[in-house]
C-alpha positions as CSV (number, residue, x, y, z in Angstrom):
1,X,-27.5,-29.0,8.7
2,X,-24.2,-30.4,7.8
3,X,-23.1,-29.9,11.8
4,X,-26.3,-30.7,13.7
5,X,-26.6,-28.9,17.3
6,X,-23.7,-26.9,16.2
7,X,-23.6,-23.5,17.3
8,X,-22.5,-19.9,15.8
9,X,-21.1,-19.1,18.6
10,X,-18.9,-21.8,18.4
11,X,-17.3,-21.2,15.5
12,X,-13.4,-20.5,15.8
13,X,-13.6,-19.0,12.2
14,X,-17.0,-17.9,9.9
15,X,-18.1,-16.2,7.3
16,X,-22.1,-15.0,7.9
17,X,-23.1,-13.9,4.2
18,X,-26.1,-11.5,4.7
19,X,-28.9,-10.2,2.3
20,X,-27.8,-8.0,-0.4
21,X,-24.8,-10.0,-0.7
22,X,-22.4,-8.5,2.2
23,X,-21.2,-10.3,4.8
24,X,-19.3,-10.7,8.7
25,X,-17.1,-12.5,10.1
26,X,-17.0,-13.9,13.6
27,X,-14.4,-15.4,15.4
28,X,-16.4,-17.6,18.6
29,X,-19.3,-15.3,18.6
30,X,-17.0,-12.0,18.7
31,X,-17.4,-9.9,15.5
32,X,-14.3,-9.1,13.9
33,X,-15.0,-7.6,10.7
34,X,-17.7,-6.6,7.9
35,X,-17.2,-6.2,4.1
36,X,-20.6,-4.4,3.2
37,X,-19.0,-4.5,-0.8
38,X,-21.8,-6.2,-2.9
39,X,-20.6,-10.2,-3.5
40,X,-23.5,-11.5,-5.7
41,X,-22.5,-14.8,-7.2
42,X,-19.1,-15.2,-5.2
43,X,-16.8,-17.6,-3.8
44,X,-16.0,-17.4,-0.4
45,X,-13.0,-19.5,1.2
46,X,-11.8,-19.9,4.9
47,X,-8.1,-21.4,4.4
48,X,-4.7,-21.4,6.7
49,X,-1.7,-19.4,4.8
50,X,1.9,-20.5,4.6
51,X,2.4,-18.0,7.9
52,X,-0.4,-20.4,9.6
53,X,-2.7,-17.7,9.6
54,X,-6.2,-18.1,8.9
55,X,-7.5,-15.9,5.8
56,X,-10.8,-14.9,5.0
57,X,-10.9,-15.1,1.0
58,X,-13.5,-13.4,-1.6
59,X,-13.3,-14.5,-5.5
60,X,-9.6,-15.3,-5.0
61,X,-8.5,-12.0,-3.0
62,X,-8.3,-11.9,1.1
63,X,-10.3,-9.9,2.3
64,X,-9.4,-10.3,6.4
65,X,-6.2,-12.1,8.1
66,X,-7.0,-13.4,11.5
67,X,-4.9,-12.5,14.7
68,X,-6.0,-16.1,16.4
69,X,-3.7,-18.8,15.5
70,X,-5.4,-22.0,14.6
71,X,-5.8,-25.1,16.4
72,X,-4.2,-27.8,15.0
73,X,-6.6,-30.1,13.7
74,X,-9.3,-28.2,11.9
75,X,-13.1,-28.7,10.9
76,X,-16.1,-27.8,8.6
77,X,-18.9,-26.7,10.4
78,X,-21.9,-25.0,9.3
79,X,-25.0,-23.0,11.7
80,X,-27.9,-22.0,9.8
81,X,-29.5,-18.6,10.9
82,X,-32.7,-19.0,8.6
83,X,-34.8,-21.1,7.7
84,X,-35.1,-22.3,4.1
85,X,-31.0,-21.8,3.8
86,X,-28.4,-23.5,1.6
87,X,-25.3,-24.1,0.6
88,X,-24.0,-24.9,-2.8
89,X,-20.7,-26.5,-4.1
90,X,-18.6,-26.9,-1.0
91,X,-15.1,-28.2,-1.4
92,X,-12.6,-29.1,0.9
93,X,-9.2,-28.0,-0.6
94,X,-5.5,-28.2,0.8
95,X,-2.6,-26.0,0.6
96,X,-1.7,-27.5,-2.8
97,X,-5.2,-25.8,-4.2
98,X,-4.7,-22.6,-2.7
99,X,-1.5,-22.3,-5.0
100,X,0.5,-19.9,-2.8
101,X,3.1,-17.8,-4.1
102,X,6.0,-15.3,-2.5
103,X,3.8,-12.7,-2.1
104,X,2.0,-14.7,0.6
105,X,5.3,-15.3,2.9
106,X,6.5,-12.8,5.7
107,X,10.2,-12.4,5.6
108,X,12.5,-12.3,8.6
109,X,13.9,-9.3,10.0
110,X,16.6,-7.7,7.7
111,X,14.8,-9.2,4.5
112,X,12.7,-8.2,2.1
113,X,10.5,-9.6,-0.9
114,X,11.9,-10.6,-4.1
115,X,11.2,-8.2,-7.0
116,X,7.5,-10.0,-8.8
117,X,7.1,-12.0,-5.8
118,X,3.4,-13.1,-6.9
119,X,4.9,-15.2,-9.7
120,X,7.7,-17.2,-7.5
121,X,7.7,-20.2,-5.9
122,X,3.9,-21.1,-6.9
123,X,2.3,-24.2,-5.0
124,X,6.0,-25.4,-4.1
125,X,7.3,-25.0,-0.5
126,X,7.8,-21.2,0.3
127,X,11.5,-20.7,1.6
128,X,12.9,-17.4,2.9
129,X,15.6,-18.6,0.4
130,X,13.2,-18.6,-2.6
131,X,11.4,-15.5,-1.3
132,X,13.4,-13.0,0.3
133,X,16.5,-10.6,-0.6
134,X,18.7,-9.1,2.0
135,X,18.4,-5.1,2.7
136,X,20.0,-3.0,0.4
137,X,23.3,-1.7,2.3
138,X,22.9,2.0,2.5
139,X,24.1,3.0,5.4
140,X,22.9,7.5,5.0
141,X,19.7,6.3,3.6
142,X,16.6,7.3,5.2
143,X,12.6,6.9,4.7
144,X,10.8,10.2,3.8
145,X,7.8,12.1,2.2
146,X,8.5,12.7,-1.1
147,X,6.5,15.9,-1.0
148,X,8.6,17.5,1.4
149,X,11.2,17.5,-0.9
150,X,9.7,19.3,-3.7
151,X,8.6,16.4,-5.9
152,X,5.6,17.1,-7.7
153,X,3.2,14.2,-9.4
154,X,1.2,14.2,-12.1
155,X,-2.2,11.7,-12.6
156,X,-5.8,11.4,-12.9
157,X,-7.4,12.0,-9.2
158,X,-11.2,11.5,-8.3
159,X,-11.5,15.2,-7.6
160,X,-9.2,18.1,-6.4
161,X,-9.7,16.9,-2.6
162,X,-8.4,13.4,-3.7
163,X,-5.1,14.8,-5.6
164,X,-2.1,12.8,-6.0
165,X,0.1,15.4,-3.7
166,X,-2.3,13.9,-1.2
167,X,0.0,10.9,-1.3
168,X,3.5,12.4,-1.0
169,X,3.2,14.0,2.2
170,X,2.1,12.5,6.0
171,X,-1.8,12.3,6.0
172,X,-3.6,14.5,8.1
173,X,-6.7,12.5,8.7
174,X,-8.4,9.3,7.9
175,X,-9.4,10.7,4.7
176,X,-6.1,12.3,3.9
177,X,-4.8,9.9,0.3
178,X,-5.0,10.1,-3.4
179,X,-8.2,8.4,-4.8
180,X,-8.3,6.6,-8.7
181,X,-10.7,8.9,-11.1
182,X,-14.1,7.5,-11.5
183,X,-14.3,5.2,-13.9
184,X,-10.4,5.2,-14.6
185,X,-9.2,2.5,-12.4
186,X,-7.8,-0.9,-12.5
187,X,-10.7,-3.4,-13.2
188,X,-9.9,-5.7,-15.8
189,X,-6.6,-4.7,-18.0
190,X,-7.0,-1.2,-16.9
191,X,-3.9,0.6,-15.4
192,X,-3.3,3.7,-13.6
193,X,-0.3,5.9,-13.6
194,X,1.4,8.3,-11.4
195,X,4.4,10.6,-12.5
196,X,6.6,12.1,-10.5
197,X,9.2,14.5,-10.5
198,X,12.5,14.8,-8.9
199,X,13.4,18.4,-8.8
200,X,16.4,17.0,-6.7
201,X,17.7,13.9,-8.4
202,X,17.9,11.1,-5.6
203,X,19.6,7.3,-5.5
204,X,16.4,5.7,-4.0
205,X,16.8,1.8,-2.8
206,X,12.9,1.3,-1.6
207,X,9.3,1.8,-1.9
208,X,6.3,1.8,0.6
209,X,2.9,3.0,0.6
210,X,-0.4,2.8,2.8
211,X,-3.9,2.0,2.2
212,X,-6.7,4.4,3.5
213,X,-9.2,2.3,6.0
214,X,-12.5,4.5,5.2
215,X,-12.5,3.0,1.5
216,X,-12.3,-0.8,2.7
217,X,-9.3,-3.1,2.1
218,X,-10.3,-4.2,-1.7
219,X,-9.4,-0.6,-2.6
220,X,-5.4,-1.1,-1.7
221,X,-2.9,-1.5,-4.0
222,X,-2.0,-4.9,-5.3
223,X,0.1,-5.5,-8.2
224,X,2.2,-2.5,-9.6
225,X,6.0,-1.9,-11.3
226,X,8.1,1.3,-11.1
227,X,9.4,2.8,-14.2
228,X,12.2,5.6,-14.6
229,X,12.1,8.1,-17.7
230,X,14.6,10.8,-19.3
231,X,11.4,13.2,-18.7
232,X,7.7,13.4,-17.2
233,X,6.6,12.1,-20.8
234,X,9.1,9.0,-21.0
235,X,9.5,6.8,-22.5
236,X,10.0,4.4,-20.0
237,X,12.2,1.7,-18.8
238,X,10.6,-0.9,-15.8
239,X,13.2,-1.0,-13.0
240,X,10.7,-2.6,-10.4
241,X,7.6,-5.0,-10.5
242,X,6.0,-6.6,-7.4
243,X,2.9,-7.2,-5.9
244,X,1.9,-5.8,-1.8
245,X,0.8,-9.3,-1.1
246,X,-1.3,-10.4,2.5
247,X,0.5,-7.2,4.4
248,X,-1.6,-5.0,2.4
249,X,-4.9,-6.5,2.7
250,X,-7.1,-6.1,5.5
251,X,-4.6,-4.1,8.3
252,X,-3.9,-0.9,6.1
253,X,-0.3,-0.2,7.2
254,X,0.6,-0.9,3.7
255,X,3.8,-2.7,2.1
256,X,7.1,-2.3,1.8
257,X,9.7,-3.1,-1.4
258,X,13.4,-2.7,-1.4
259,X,15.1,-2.9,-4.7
260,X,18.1,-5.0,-5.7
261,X,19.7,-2.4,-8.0
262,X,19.3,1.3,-6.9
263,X,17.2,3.5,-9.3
264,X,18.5,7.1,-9.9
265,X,16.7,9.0,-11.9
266,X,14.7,12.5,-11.8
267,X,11.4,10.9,-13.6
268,X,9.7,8.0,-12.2
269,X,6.4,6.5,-13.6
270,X,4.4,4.2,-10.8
271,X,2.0,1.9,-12.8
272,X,-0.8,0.5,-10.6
273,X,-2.1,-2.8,-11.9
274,X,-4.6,-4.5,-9.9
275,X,-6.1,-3.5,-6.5
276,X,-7.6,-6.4,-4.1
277,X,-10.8,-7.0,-5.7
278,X,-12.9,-3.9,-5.3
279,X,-15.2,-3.4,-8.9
280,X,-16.8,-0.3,-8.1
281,X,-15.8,3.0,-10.3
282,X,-13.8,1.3,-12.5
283,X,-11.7,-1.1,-9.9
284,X,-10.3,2.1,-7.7
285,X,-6.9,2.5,-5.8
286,X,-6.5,4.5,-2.9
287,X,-3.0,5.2,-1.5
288,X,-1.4,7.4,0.8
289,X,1.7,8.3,3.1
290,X,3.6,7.4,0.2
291,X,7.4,7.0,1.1
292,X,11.2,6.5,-0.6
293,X,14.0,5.1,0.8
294,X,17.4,6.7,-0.3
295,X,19.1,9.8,-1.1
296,X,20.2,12.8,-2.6
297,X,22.6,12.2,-5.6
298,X,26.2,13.9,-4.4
299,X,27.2,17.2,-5.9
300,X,23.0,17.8,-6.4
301,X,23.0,20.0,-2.6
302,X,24.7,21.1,0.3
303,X,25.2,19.9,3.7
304,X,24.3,23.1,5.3
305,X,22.6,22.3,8.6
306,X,22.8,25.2,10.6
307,X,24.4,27.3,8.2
308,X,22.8,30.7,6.0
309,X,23.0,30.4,2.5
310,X,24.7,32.5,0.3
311,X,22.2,35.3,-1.2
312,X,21.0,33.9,-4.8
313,X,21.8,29.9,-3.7
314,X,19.0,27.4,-3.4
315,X,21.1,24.1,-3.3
316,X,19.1,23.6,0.1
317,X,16.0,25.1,-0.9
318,X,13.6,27.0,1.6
319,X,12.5,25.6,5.0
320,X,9.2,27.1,6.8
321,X,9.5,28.0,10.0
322,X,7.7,25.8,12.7
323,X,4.8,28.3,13.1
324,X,3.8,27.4,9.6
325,X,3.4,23.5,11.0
326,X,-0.6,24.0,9.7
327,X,0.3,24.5,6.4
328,X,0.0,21.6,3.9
329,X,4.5,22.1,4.0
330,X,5.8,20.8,7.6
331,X,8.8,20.4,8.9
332,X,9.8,16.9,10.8
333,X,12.7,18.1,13.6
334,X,12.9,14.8,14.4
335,X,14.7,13.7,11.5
336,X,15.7,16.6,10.6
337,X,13.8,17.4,7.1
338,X,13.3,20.1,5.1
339,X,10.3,21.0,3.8
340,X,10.7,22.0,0.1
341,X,8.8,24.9,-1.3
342,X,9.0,26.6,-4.8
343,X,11.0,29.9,-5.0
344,X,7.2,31.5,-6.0
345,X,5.1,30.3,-3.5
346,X,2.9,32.5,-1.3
347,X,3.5,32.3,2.3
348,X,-0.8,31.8,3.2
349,X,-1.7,36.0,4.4
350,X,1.8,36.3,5.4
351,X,1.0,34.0,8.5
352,X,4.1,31.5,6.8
353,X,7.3,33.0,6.6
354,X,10.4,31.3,4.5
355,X,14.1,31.5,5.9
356,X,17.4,30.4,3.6
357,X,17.9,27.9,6.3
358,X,18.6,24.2,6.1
């Protein structure tokens, strides 16, 4: 053994590779997390971020951020389980190795990340200066759903359970989020694309997403850009490239992006590039409580809170009433959204019923 009498239980941070290639990790005998994805033939690192954090890392992708800060003089240490066990080309390798990038820095309250932060600052000292943008100032902007106002998406979905519309709205359950096609994902060069439609054109100024846990944390989104069109069929222009970074990978509450120019436009294109390392069905994405910040272009609707609308007027569309909360339309009263449905739609066995309210 490399650390004779050394102890598992001792361990501040480990990796315990299993059979069948899966592994745990424990944190002085206390498990803290298991990756049961199949790692045949990978390399597994234990390193301290930028932040000062301790990552877990699988063939280049983190796989687990730890919530104990580390000591400040570190060790290797090794505790063999079975006999007949081996290690193979160990290296010791310092922050100038692990060739850190913008994507791997938290910034300060009232920033945000730099549009492609995984391509700045690259092994040189991360800087809030080098990394970060200041809020867009927008002082009627709010976050919301894009779904509950009556944008529609278009894009390849494992099945009809997994839709895309699963995405634009606040998730139900644990299982509630829009899932790549099989087979159609982002493994190697592979993209995948979302369009959506703005029946109500918007001046948006951010971006965030979740993952969904049940799917593990190599299935969130890594690398994507935003792209705006003239219609659902382009062509289209790239406003917005970035990548979710350490935030995304292993916690699940997702990322968030704010954009140094506004984008305005009724047809956006998302382009997912890369997810965090999971192979399996053609390198799937999973995403869900997908969520804009901005809003409605002037002159596009009416401030009519409280007020009925003129018969034959839809500038403020059609709200449900709160006994139709079940439906997949809700209302939030706290923030005083509508939720947009379609002139046609059926109110479910007349159980929903719509008003010309706002």
């Amino acid at each position: 053994s490399l650390s004779p009498g050394f102890a598992w239980n001792q361990l501040n941070y480990g990796f315990c590779c299993r059979p069948g290639y899966w592994f745990d990790l424990f944190e002085r005998g206390r498990h803290v997390h298991r990756n049961r994805a199949r790692w045949q033939n990978a390399v597994f690192e234990v390193r301290v971020n930028a932040a000062g954090k301790v990552e877990y890392v699988a063939n280049g992708q983190i796989q687990y951020t730890s919530g104990r800060k580390p000591p400040g003089d570190v060790m290797f240490a090794t505790s063999w389980h079975d006999t007949n066990s081996k290690l193979s080309d160990v290296k010791l390798c310092g922050s100038e190795r692990m060739k850190l990038t913008c994507a791997d820095y938290k910034c300060p309250r009232g920033k945000a990340l730099k549009p492609n932060a995984e391509k700045l600052a690259e092994g040189q000292k991360l800087t809030k200066e080098k990394c970060c943008q200041d809020l867009p100032k927008c002082k009627k902007c709010k976050w919301f759903f894009p779904g509950w106002r009556q944008v529609t998406c278009q894009s390849t979905a494992w099945d009809q359970n997994y839709n895309c519309d699963k995405a634009l709205t606040r998730a139900k359950n644990r299982h509630w989020a829009w899932h790549s096609r099989n087979g159609m994902g982002v493994r190697g060069n592979s993209k995948v694309e979302m369009q959506l439609t703005f029946h109500q054109p918007h001046k948006l100024y951010g971006w965030r997403e979740q993952c969904a846990a049940p799917w593990g944390a190599m299935c969130c989104l890594n690398k994507f850009k935003i792209q705006k069109g003239d219609s659902v069929k382009g062509p289209w222009t790239s406003v917005y490239a970035n990548s979710a970074g350490p935030s995304n990978r292993g916690s699940y509450k997702g990322a968030e992006f704010y954009f140094l120019e506004p984008v305005q436009s009724k047809y956006l294109n998302m382009v997912f590039e890369s997810n965090h390392g999971d192979p399996h069905y053609g390198g799937r994405v999973v995403i869900r409580q997908m969520e804009f910040y901005g809003l409605p272009v002037a002159g596009t609707s009416r401030a009519c809170r409280g007020q009925k609308m003129p018969e034959g007027e839809t500038g403020c569309g059609h709200m449900l009433e709160q006994k139709c909360k079940g439906s997949f339309w809700e209302i939030d009263t706290r923030r005083f959204q509508c939720a947009w449905v379609e002139d046609a739609m059926e109110a479910g066995g007349g159980s929903c019923v719509t008003k010309n309210w706002c």
